[in-house]
C-alpha positions as CSV (number, residue, x, y, z in Angstrom):
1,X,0.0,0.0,0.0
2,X,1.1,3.5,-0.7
3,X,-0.2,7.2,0.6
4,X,-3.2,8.1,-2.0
5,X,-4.0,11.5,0.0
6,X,-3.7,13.0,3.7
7,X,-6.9,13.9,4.7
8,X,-6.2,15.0,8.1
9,X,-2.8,15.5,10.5
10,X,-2.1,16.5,13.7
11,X,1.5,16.6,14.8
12,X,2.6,13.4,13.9
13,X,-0.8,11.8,13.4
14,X,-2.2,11.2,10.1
15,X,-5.5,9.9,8.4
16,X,-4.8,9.0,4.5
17,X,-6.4,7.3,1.5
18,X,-4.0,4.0,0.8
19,X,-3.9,2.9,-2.8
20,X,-2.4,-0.4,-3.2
21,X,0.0,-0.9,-6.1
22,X,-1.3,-4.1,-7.7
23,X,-5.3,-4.2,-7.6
24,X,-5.8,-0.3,-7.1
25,X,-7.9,-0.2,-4.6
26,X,-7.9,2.2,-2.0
27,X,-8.4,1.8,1.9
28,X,-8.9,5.0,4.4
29,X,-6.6,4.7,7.2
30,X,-7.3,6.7,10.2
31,X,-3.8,5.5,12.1
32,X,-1.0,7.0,10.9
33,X,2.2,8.4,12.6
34,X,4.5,10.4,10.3
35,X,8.2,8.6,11.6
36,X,11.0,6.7,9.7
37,X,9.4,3.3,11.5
38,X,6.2,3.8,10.2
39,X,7.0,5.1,6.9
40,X,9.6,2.3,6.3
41,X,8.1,-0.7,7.9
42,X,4.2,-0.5,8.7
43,X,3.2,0.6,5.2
44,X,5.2,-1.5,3.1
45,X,3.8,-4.5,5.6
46,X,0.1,-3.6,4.9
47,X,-2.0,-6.2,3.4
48,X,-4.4,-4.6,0.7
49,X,-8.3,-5.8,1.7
50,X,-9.0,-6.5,-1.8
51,X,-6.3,-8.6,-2.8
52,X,-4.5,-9.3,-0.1
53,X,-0.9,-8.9,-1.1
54,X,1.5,-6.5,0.4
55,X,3.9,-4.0,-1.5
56,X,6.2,-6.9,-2.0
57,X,3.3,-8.8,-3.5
58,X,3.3,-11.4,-0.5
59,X,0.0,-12.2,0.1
60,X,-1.6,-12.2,3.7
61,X,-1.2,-15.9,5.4
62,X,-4.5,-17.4,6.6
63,X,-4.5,-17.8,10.1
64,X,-7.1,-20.9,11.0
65,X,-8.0,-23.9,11.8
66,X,-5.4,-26.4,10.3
67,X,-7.9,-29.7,11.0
């Protein structure tokens, strides 16, 4: 997922429009923190909720019953 739009900030927190990079669809985020960490590890870690991959293109592990 990448940063579409900032809708809203204050200080360091953020609200944005996340477009992900391989099924364009965007997700509103209402929980972001403008730092190196969270810039450089939380968004490239966030699975899209339409496609489910990531912004390496890993997609999201299913976490269930294994029986």
């Amino acid at each position: 997922m990448k940063i579409l739009k900032i809708t809203n900030e204050h200080r360091n927190d953020f609200s944005a429009d996340m477009k992900c990079e391989h099924c364009g669809a965007i997700k509103h985020i209402t929980d972001g923190y403008h730092d190196n960490f969270y810039h450089t590890r939380v968004i490239p870690a966030m699975y899209c909720h339409s496609c489910g991959k990531n912004r390496e293109g890993n997609i999201k592990p299913v976490i269930g019953n294994a029986s």
